[in-house]
C-alpha positions as a printed Julia matrix, in Angstrom:
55×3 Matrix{Float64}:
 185.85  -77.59  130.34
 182.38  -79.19  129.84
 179.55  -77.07  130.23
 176.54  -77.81  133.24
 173.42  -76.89  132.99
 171.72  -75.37  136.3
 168.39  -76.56  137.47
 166.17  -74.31  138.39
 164.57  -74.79  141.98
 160.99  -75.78  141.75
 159.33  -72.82  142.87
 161.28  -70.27  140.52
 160.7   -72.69  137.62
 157.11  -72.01  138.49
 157.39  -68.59  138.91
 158.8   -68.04  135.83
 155.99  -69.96  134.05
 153.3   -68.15  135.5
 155.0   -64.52  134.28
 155.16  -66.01  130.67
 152.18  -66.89  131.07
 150.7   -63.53  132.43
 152.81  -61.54  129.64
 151.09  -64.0   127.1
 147.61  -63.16  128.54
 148.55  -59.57  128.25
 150.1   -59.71  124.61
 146.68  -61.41  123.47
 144.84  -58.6   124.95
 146.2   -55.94  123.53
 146.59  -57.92  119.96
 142.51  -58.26  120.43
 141.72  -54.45  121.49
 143.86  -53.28  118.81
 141.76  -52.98  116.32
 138.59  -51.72  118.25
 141.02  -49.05  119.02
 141.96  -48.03  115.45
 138.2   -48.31  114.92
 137.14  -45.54  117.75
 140.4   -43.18  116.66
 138.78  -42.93  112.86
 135.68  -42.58  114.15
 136.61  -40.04  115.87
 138.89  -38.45  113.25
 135.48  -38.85  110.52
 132.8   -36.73  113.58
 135.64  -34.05  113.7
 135.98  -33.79  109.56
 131.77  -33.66  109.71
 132.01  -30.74  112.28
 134.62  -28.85  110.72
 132.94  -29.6   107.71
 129.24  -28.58  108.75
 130.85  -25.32  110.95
């Protein structure tokens, strides 16, 4: 038995493009506010060392 491949209608080929691309979008955006993230958490861990530090 040989194998078919199914085409995809238009329109859900497109749809699926656009949610790859809209998961792609959303993959580089949290890539890029990653590490202003881990920047603001030790910042924050550093003030609360000072005040414990100064209390």
């Amino acid at each position: 038995m040989a194998w078919t491949v199914q085409r995809l209608d238009p329109d859900r080929s497109r749809r699926r493009l656009q949610l790859l691309a809209e998961l792609a979008g959303a993959k580089a955006v949290r890539e890029r506010e990653l590490p202003r993230q881990v920047r603001g958490d030790r910042l924050r861990e550093l003030i609360a060392t000072r005040r414990r530090l100064a209390g």
